[in-house]
C-alpha positions as CSV (number, residue, x, y, z in Angstrom):
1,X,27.2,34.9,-3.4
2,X,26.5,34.1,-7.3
3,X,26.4,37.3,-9.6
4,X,22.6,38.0,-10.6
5,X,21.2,35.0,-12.6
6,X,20.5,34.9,-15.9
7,X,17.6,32.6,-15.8
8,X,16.2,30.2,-13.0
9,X,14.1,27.2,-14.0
10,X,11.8,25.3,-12.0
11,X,11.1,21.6,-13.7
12,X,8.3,19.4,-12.8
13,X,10.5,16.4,-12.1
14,X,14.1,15.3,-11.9
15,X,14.9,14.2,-15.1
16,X,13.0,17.1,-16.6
17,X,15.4,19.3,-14.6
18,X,18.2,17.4,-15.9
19,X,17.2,17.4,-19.5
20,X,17.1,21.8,-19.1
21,X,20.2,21.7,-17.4
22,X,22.0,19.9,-20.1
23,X,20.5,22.3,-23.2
24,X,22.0,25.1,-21.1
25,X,25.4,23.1,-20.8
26,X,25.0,22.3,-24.8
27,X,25.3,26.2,-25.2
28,X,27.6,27.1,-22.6
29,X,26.2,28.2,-19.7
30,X,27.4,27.0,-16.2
31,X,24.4,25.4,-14.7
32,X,24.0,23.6,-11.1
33,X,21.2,21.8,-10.7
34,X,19.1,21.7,-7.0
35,X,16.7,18.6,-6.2
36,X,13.8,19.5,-4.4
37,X,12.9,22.1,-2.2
38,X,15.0,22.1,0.9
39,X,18.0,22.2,-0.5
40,X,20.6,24.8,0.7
41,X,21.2,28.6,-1.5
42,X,25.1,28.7,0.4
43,X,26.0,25.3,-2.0
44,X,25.7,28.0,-5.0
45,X,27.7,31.0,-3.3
46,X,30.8,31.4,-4.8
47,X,30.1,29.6,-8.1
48,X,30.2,31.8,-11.4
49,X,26.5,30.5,-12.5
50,X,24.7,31.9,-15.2
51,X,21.6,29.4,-14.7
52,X,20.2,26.9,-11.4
53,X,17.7,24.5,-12.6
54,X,15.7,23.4,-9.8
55,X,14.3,19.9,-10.3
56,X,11.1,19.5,-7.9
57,X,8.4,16.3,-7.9
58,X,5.3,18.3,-8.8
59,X,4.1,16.8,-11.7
60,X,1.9,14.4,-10.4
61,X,1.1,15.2,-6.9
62,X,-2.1,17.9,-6.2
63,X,-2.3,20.9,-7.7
64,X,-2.7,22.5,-4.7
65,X,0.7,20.9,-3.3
66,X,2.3,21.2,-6.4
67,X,2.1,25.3,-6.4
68,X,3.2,25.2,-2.6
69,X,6.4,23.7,-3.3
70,X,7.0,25.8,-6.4
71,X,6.2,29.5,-3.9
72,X,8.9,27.7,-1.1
73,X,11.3,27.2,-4.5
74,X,10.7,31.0,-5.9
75,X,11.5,32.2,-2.0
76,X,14.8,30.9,-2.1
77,X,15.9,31.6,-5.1
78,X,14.8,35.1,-5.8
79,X,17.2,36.6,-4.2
80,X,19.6,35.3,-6.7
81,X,17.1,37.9,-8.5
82,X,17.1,35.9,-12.2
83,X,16.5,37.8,-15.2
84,X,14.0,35.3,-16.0
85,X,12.2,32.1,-14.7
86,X,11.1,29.4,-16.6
87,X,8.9,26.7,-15.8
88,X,9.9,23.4,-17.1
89,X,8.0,20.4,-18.1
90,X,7.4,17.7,-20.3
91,X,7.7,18.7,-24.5
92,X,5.1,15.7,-24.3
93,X,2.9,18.1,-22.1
94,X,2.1,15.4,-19.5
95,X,-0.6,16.5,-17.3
96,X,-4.0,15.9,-16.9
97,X,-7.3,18.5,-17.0
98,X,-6.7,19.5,-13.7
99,X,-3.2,20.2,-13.9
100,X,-0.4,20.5,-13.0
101,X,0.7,22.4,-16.0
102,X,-2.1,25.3,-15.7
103,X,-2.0,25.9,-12.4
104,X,2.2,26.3,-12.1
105,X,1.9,28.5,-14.9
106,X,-0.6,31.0,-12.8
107,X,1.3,30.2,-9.7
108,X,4.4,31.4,-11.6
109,X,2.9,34.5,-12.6
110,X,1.5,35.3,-9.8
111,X,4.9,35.2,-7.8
112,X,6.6,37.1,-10.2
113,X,4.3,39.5,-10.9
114,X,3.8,39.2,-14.6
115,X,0.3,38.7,-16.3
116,X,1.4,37.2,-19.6
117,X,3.5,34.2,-20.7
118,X,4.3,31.7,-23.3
119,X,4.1,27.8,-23.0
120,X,6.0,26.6,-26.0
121,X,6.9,22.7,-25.6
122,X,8.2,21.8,-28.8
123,X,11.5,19.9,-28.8
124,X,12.5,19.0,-32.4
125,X,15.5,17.2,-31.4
126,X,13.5,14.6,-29.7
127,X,10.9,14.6,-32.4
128,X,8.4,17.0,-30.3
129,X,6.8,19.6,-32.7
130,X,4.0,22.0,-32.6
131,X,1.6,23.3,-35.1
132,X,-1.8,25.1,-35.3
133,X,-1.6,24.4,-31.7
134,X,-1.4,20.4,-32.0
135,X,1.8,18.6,-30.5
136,X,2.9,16.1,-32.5
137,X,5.3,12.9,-31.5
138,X,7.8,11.7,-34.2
139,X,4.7,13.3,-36.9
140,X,2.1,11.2,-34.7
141,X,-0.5,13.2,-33.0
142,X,-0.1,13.4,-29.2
143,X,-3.2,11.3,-29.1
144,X,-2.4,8.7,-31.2
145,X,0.9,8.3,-29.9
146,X,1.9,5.8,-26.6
147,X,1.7,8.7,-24.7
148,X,-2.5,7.9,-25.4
149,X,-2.4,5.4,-22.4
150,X,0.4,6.7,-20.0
151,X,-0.6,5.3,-16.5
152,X,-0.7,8.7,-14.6
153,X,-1.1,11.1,-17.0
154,X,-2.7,9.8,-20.5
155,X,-2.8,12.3,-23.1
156,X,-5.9,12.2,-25.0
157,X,-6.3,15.4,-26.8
158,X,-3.7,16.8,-29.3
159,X,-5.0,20.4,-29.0
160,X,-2.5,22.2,-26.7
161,X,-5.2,24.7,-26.7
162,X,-7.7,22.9,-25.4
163,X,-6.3,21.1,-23.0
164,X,-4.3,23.8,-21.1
165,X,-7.8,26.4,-21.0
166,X,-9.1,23.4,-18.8
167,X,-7.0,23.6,-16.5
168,X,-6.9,27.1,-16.0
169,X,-8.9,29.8,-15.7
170,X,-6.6,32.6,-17.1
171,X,-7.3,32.9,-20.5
172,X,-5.4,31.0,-23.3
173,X,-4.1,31.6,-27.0
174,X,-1.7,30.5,-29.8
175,X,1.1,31.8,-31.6
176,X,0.5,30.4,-35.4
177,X,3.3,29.1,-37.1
178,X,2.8,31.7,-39.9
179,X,3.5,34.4,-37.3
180,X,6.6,32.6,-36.1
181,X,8.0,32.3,-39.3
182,X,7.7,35.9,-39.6
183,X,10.3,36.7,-37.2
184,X,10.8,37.8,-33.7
185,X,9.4,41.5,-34.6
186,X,6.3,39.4,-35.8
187,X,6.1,38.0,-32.5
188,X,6.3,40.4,-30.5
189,X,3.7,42.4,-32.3
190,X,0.8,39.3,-32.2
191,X,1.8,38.9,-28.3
192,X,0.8,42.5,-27.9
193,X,-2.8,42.0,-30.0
194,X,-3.3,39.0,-27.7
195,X,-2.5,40.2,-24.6
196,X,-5.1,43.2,-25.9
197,X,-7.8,40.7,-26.0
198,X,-7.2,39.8,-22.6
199,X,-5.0,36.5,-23.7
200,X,-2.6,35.7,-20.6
201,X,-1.0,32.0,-21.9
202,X,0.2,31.8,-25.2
203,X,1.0,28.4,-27.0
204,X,3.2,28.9,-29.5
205,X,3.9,27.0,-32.6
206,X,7.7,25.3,-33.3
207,X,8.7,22.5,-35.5
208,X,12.1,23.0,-35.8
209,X,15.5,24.6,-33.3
210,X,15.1,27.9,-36.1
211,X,11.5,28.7,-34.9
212,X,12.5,28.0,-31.3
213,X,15.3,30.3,-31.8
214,X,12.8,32.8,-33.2
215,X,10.4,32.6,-29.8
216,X,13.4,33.5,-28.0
217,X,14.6,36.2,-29.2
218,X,11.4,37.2,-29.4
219,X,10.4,36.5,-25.5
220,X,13.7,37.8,-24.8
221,X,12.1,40.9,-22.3
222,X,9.1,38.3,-20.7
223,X,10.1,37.3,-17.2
224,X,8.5,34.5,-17.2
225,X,8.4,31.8,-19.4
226,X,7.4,27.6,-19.6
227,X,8.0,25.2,-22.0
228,X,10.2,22.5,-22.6
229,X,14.0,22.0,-22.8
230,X,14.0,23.3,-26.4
231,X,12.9,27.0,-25.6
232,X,15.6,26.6,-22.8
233,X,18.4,25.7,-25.2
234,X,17.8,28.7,-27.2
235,X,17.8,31.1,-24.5
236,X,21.2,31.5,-24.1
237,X,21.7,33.1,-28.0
238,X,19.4,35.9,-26.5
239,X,22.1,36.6,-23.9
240,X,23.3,40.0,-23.8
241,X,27.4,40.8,-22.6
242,X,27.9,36.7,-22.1
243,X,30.3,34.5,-22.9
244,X,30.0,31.1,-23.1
245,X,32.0,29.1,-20.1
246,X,32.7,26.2,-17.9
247,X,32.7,25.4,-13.9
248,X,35.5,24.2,-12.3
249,X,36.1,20.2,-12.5
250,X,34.9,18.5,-9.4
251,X,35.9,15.4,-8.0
252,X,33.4,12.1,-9.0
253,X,32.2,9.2,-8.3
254,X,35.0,6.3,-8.7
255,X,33.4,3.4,-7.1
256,X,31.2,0.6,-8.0
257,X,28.8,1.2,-10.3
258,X,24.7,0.4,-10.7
259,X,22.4,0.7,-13.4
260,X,18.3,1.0,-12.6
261,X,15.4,0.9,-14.9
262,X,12.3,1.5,-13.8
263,X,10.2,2.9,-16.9
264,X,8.4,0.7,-19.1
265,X,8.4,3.3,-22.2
266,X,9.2,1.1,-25.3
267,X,12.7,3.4,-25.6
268,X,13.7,2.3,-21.8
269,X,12.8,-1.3,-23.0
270,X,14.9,-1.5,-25.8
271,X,18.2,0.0,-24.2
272,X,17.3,-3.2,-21.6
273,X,17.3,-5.6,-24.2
274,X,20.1,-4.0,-25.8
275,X,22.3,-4.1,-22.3
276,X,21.0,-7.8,-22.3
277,X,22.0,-8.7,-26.1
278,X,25.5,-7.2,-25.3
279,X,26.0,-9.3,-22.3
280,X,25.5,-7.4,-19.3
281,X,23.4,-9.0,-16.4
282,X,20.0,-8.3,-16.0
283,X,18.2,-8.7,-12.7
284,X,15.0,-8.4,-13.2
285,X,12.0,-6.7,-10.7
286,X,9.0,-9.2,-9.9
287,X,6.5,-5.9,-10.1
288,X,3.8,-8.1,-8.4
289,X,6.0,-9.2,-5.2
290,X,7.5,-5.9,-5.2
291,X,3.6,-4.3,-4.3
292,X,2.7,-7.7,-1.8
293,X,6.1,-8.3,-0.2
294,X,8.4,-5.1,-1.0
295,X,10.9,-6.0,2.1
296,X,11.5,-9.6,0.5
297,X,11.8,-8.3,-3.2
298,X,13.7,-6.3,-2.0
299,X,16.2,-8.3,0.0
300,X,16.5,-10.9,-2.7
301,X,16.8,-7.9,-5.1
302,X,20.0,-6.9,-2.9
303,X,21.7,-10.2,-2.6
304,X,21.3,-10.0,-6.2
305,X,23.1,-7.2,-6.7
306,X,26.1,-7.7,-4.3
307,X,26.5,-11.2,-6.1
308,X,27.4,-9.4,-9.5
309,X,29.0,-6.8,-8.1
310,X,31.3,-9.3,-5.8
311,X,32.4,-10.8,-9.8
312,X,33.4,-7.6,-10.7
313,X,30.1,-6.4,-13.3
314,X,27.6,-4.2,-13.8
315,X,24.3,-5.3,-12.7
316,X,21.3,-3.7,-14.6
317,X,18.1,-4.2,-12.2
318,X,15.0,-3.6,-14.8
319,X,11.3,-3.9,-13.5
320,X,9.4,-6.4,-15.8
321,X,6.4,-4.9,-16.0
322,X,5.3,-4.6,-19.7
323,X,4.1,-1.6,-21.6
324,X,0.7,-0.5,-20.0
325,X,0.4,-2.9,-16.9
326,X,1.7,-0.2,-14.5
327,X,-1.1,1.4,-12.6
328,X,-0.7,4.7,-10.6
329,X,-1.2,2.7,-7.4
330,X,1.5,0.1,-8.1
331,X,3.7,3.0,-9.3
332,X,4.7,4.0,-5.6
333,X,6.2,0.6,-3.7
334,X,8.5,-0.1,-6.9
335,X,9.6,3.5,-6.8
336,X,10.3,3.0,-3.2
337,X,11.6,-0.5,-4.1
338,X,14.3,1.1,-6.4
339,X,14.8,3.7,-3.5
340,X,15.6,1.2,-1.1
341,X,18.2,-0.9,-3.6
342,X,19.9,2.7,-4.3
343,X,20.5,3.5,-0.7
344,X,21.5,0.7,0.6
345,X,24.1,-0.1,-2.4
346,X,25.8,3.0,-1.4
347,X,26.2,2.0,1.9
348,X,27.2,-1.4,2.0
349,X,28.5,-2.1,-1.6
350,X,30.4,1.2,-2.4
351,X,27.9,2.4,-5.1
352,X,29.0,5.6,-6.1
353,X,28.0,5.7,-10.1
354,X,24.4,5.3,-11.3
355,X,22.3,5.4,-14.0
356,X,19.1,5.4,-13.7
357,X,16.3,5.1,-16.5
358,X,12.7,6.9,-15.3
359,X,11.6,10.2,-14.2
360,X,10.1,9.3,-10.9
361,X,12.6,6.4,-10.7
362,X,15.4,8.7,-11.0
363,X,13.5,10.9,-8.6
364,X,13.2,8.2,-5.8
365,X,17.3,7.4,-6.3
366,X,18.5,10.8,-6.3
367,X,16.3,11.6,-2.7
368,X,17.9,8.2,-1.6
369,X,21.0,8.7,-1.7
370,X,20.3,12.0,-0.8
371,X,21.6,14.2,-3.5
372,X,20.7,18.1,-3.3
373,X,22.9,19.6,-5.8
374,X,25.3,18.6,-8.2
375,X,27.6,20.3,-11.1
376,X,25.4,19.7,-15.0
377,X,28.3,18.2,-17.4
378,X,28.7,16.8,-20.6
379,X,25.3,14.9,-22.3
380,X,25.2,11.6,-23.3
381,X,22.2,12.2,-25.6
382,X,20.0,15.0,-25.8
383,X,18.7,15.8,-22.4
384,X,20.4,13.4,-20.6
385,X,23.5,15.0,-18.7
386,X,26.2,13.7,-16.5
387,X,25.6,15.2,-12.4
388,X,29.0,15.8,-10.4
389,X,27.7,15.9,-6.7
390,X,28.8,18.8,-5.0
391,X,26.4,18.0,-1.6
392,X,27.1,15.8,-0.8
393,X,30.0,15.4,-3.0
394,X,31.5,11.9,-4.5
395,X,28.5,11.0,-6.6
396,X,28.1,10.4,-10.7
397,X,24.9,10.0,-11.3
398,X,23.4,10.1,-15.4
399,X,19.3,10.1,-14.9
400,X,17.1,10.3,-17.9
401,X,13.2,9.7,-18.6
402,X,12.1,6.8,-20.1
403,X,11.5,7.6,-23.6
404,X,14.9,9.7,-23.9
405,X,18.5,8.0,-25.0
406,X,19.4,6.0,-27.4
407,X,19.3,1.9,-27.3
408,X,22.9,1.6,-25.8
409,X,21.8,4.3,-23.0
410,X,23.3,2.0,-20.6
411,X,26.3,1.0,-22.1
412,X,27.1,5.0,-23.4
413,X,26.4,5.8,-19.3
414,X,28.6,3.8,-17.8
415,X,31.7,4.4,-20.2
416,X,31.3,8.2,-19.8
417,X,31.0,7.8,-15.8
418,X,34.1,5.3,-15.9
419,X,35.6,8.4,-17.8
């Protein structure tokens, strides 16, 4: 069995899992990242780990559900006894005012025993920032920005504050920027005063990696901790008696390859176009036929695919619904849609590298083909690794979200799984 973990983090969907994983990678921890909640604790014995980032689907689904999955999760890995757990989600803090963000952070707390914890989202890489408890996209406010009118989970109020006290009833607070930027001694002194006033969530302020790096050190003794990939990147600084290191090379993926894209985020739009403009094939998803008649979408979908694959290219299958015209309810067939095209391309065309562009796309293709755990390497971009299958083994997979990567996503993926 793995030596006592460092840290243990429990993401709200796949590609948020992914994007932790590969921060921890970025510093040097060896990481293996689980997907969903049956998988199996033997895949990890005998690995050196210092981290498992387990990538669950409880973003969207009820609250009630949602914290359900996360207790079955905790069971099996605390006896891997982590130094600390982190809940992972969104730096865009995607949820709505009844969760799921508030209630997985009590959950949490409640399993581990703690009664006090910082949320601190901000990702400054990826243009995420916090202040006077406001997130901010790219300088925009949260509000203002396209995450405004997301289909499941529109973000309407800036005020991290806010917005998290609504959907919990433990009591919430903020650590200024002015505090931050008075050091981790600072910190840990206003944590105290709030905790004193019966404060039990903390946002905290960040706008760049040096205030993150700040919040860790400072957070260093908490148990439990959420936020987003950024706070996760800077944990591994705080490490006491560790040395950076690497897991043993596992064998890949070396067949034919796929490329998916189901998000409609104007960043997953461009890298589309951009495939397109560079000459790679495009098959594109009739959204409409794919909710009325998924089995013949589907099937022409498929002979599609096998067609370009036959000449010896890359096929890039891209849904064409436009920014905004994706509902909740028509969310579920195409992710099934993309499901079904992922599993059966494995089986019958020798599909063993994809990317795949979309957290719950990415979700429905890794449960497809059945992945449970897989080795985290080397990023593309920030937040979007490379996955070595270890069970079953013989996959590549490279999953992102839809507003991560740059606009050559796809061409950068499939060179560095060809690799």
């Amino acid at each position: 069995m793995t030596a006592r973990l460092r840290l243990a983090v429990l993401a709200d969907d796949y590609t948020g899992g992914a994007d932790a994983a590969s921060m921890l990678v970025r510093a040097g921890a060896r990481v293996v990242q689980v997907f969903g909640p049956d998988f199996s604790r033997a895949v990890l014995e005998n690995l050196s780990l210092d981290a498992v980032v387990a990538a669950l689907k409880i973003r969207s689904v009820e609250p009630e559900v949602a914290c359900a999955v996360l207790r079955r999760v905790f069971d099996t890995l605390k006896p891997l006894r982590p130094r600390q757990w982190q809940f992972k989600y969104c730096s865009t803090f995607d949820s709505t005012e009844r969760g799921n963000i508030g209630p997985l952070c009590s959950e949490l707390l409640n399993l581990a025993g703690e009664s006090f914890t910082v949320a601190v989202p901000a990702l400054p890489v990826n243009g995420r920032t916090q202040y006077q408890g406001h997130l901010f996209v790219h300088g925009v406010l949260l509000a203002e920005s396209p995450m405004r009118d997301h289909p499941i989970t529109p973000m309407r109020d800036s005020n991290l504050v806010r917005h998290l006290q609504r959907q919990t009833s433990r009591r919430v607070g903020l650590v200024p920027l002015e505090t931050v930027r008075r050091g981790a001694a600072a910190v840990r002194r206003h944590i105290a005063e709030l905790r004193g006033q019966g404060i039990e969530v903390a946002l905290a302020d960040a706008i760049c990696d040096a205030d993150l790096a700040v919040l860790a050190r400072a957070c260093r003794s908490l148990r439990v901790l959420t936020g987003g990939s950024g706070i996760t990147a800077a944990l591994p600084a705080t490490w006491r008696c560790w040395e950076p290191g690497i897991l043993p090379a596992r064998a890949t993926g070396v067949g034919n390859a796929l490329l998916l894209s189901g998000s409609c985020s104007d960043a997953t739009l461009r890298q589309v176009s951009q495939w397109r403009d560079s000459g790679g094939v495009v098959i594109s998803v009739d959204a409409q036929a794919g909710v009325s008649h998924p089995a013949g979408e589907a099937e022409r979908l498929h002979e599609a695919i096998a067609s370009v694959i036959a000449k010896g290219e890359v096929p890039l299958v891209a849904s064409s619904s436009p920014p905004g015209a994706r509902t909740p309810a028509a969310s579920e067939p195409i992710e099934r849609l993309f499901a079904a095209l992922a599993a059966r391309a494995t089986a019958e065309l020798g599909v063993r590298r994809i990317a795949v562009a979309g957290g719950e796309t990415s979700g429905a293709v890794i449960d497809a083909i059945g992945l449970r755990a897989a080795l985290v390497g080397r990023e593309i971009s920030p937040g979007v690794p490379v996955l070595s299958s270890l069970d079953p083994p013989g996959f590549t997979l490279v999953p992102k979200s839809g507003n991560f990567g740059p606009p050559e996503f796809f061409r950068l993926a499939l060179d560095t799984m060809e690799k």
